[in-house]
N, C-alpha and C positions, 0 to 999 in steps of 0.2 A: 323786344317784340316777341310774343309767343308764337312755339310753330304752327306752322300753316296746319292747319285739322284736315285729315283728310278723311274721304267717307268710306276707305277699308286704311285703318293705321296701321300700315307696313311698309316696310322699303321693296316690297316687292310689287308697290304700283307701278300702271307705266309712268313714258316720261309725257306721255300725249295728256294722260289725265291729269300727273301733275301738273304742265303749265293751262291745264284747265282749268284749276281748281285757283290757281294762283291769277291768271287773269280774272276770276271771279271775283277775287280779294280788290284786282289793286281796283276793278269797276265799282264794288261797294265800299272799298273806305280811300279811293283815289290817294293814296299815301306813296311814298316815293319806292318806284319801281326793284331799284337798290335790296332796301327793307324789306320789301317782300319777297323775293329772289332767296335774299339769307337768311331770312326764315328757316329754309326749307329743313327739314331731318339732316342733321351729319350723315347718319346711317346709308343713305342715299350715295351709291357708289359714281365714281366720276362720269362715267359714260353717259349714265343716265341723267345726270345734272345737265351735262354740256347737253344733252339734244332737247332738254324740260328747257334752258338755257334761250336754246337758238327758237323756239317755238315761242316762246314768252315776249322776249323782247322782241321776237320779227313781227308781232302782233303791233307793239306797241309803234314800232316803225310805217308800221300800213295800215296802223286804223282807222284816219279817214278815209282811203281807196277802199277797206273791205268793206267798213261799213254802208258807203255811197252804193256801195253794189247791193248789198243787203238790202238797204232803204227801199225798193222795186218789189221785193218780196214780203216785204214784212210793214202790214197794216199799221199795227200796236206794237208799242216799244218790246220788246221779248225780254223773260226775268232775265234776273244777269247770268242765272248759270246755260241755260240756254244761248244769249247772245255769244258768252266765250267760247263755246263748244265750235257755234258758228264761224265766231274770229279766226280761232284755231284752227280749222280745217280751211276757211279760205286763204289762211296765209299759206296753208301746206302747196293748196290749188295754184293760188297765183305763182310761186317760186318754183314748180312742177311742168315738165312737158306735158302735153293734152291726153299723151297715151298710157299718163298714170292716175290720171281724175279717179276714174273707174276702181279705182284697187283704194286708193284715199279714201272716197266719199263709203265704200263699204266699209274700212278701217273706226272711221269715223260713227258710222252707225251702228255698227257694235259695240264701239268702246261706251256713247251713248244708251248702251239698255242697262249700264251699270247704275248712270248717274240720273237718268227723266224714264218720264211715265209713255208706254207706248204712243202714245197720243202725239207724245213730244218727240219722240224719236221719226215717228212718222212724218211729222213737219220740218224734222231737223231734212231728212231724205229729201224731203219734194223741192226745199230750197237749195240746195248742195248740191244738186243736178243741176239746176238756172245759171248758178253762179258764175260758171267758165265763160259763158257764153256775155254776160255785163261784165266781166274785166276784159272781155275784145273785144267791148266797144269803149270804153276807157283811152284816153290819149294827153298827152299833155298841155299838144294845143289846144284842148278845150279846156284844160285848169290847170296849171301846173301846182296848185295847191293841192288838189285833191289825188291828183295823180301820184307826185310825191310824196303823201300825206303831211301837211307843213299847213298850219293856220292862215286862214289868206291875211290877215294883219300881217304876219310877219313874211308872207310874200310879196305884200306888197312895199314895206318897210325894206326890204333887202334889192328888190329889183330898183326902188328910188335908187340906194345906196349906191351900188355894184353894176346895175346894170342885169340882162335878163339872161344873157351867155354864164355871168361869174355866178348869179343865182342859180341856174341848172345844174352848174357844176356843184355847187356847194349841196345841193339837196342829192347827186346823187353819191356824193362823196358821205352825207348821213345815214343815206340807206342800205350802206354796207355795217357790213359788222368788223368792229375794231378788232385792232390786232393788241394782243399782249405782249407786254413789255418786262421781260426779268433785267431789274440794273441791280450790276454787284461789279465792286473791283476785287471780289475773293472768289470768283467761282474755281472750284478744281478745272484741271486742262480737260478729264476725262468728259465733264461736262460741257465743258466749252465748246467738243469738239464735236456733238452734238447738236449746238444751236448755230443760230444766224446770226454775226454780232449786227446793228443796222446802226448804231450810234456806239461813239467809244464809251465802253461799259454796259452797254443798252442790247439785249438779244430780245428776237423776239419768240414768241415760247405759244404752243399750240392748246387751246385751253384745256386739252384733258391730261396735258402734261402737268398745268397747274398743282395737280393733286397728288405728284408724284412724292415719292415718301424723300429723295433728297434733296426735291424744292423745296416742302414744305421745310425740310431743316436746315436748310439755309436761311427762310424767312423769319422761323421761331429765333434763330441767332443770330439775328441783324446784320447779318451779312450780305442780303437782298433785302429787291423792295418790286414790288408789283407797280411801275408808273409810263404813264406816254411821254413820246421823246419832249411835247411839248412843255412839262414839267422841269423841265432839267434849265432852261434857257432862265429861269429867271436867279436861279441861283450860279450859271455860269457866269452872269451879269454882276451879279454882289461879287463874286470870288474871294467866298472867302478862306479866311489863310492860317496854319497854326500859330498859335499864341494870340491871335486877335480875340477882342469882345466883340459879338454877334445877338442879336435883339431878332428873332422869329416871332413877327404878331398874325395874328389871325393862325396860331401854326399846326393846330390838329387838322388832320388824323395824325400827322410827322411826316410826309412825306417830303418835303423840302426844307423840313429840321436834319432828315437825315442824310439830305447832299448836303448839308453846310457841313457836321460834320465830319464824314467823307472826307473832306476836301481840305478840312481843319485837322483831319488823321488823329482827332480826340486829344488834340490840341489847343487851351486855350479857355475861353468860358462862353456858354453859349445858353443863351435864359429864352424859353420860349413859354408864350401867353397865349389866352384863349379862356373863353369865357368857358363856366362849370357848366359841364353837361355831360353824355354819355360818351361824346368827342373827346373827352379829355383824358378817360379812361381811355381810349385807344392809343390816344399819344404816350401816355405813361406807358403802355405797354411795347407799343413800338419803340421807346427811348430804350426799354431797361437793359438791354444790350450792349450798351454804350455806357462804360466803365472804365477808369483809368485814373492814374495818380495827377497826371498832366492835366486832365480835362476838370471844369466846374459846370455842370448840367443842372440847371433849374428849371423846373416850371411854377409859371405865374398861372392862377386861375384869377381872371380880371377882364374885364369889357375895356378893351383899350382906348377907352372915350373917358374912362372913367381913370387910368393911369393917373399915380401922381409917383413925385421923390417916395414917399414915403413907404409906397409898396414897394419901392426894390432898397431900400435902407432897411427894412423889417429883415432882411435874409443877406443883410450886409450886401447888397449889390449896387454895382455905382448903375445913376440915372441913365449914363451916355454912354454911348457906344460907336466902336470903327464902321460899323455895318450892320444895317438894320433893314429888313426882308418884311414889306408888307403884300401880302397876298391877299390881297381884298376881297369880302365878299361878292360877286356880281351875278350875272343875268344865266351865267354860262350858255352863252351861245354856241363858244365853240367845239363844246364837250357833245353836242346835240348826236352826233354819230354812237358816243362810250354810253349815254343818259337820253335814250331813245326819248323819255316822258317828257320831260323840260317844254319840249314845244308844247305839250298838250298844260304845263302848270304855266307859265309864263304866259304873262298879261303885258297887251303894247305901255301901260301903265309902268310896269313894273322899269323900265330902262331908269325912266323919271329914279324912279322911288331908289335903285342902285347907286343911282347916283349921287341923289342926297344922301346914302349914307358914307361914299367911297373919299368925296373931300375931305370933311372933317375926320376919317380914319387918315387918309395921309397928311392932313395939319399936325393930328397927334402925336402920328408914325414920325414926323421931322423934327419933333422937341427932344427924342431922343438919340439922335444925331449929334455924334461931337464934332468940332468945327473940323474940318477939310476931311471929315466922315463923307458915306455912302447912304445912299439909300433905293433900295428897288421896288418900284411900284408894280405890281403886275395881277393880272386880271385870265381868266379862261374866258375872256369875251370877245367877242370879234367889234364888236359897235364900237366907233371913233368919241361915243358919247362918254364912254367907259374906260376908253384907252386915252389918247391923243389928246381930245378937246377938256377931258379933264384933268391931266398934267397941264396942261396952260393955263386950266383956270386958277390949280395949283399956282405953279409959277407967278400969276400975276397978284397973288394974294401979299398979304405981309407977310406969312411964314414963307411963303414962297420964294419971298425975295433972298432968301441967304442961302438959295439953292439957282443950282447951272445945270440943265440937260446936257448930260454927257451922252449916252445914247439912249436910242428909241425904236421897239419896231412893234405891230400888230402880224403876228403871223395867223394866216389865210390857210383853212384844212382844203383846199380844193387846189392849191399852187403850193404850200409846204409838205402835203401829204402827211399831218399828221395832226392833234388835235389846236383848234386855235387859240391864242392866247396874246396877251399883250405884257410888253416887260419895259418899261423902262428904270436907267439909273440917270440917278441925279448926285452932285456933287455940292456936300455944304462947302461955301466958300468963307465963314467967318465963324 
């Protein structure tokens, strides 16, 4: 993606215009939140990332509540650069004591005569004033959809599920901004002694720390990895071990190529797949650190539906394997706190449609399986449609039958405190 165009091209913009200009993008080409975030200039020093950062995505996290407040003032849809300017300052309002509206809404109106026409600016003013006053009349008893900002389908999909206690908690467990996660078993002591460890290996790290010059070289030398604790469960589930073969499908970006790994201490041979795309450039980059006499590192580029013997005999590798890690694509439900947008791209449709593709990825994922082999199925989804009910539809299939649940669990970000995800292993038994 090209960078984000700004309307003075320096690094010496603020960070208010740049996540204005960048809500402007993701309104006209709705593309994934992510992508337009990294966009941005490197040049752009961390500070200013991190508060362009927290303005961006807190948008994306309240946009039905701002906009519902908006709707009262604004006749005719407003262009897009006008609406963000709006988003933008009412997310500043909402997250703001009432005794700094006043210094906001003027911040705002000035940074506004850079980017609209007096005219504009002056309507921007009359509405920015009303605002405070429709988000105190705002409450959850009268929608917890709109309140939370969360699609009523999937409020009301979640409140069947859960119940309306577990759903409160889950929405406001999204509305916070996640915490960053540095996993390394190399970090220096002087470092260490610095962070928070919250899981063994697992610190968690402050995002303008991110861009420090000896995280960064820690990253560039695969020694760390930027991931949430719930990432880690599905590979502590395979376990795998030096000298074993290890099968990583679905495995770009790498990030639970690189806990196998890890844990295999570059031990072993370990071939991870992934269809060709810009995904798969990042996986090569993130493996290329991962070097040794002991170790055999491949990547397959293949739609693993489409697997056969012959793509892993082409590069002399055997079909089967000890342990085989499918990270399927899904709905990510439970990522909705890390990927504020997801609620806003996800269709009640879409669970269906996850799901037709996540069976036949694990009927695939099990041919590769050697007998009294592993295999871990797992998902960043919270829906039992995605986790649970589809290991048993698994199970009850013909491939299914040469496999035994050994364990299972769906963790919940509102009871596990951290993103949710579902992991099960199975055991081939013949």
């Amino acid at each position: 993606m090209k960078s984000v165009k700004l309307i003075v091209d320096n690094k010496n913009e603020s960070a208010w215009v740049l996540a204005t200009l960048l809500t402007k993008k993701y309104l006209t080409e709705n593309c994934k939140a992510d992508l337009i975030f990294e966009a941005l200039p490197s040049s752009i020093e961390s500070d200013k990332r991190s508060r362009c950062k927290y303005l961006f995505y807190g948008v994306l996290r309240n946009k039905l509540r701002i906009s519902e407040a908006l709707s009262k003032f604004t006749k005719n849809k407003p262009k897009k650069l006008l609406l963000s300017i709006l988003l933008i300052t009412g997310y500043e309002i909402l997250q703001s004591s009432n005794h700094k509206n006043e210094k906001i809404i003027h911040y705002a109106v000035e940074q506004s005569k850079k980017l609209l026409s007096p005219q504009e600016v002056k309507f921007i003013n009359a509405v920015l004033r009303k605002l405070p006053e429709a988000f105190n009349q705002q409450s959850p008893e009268d929608s917890l959809s709109i309140y939370f900002s969360h699609p009523q389908w999937m409020n009301d999909h979640w409140i069947k599920l859960y119940g309306l206690e577990a759903t409160k908690a889950l929405y406001e467990w999204n509305q916070r901004f996640p915490t960053i996660y540095l996993y390394s078993r190399h970090l220096p002591q002087d470092l260490k002694d610095t962070l928070i460890e919250i899981h063994p290996n697992a610190y968690s790290l402050a995002d303008n720390n991110l861009y420090k010059p000896e995280i960064q070289a820690l990253l560039k030398d695969g020694k760390a990895y930027i991931k949430d604790i719930s990432t880690l469960h599905s590979v502590e589930a395979l376990d795998p071990k030096p000298g074993e073969h290890i099968l990583d499908l679905c495995a770009a970006p790498g990030g639970k190529t690189f806990d196998c790994l890890q844990r295999m201490h570059s031990e072993g041979l370990l071939v991870a797949v992934d269809l060709p795309s810009h995904r798969i450039e990042r996986l090569r980059e993130n493996l290329a650190p991962f070097k040794g006499d002991a170790l055999t590192l491949e990547i397959l580029e293949s739609d693993v539906l489409a697997l056969e013997d012959s793509n892993f005999h082409d590069k002399n590798l055997p079909p089967l394997y000890d342990g085989v890690l499918l990270d399927a694509p899904c709905s990510n439900t439970g990522v909705i706190q890390r990927r504020p947008d997801v609620r806003w791209r996800l269709k009640a449709s879409d669970l269906k449609s996850c799901t037709e593709l996540q069976l036949p990825l694990l009927v695939e994922a099990s041919k590769r399986v050697k007998p009294q082999g592993r295999i871990v199925y797992s998902t960043c989804s919270i829906d039992p449609e995605e986790n649970e009910q589809l290991v048993h539809r698994f199970l009850e299939s013909e491939a299914g039958g040469k496999f035994t649940l050994q364990s299972g669990k769906t963790y919940y970000p509102w009871i596990d405190q951290h993103d949710g995800a579902g992991v099960f292993l199975l055991k081939r038994n013949q």
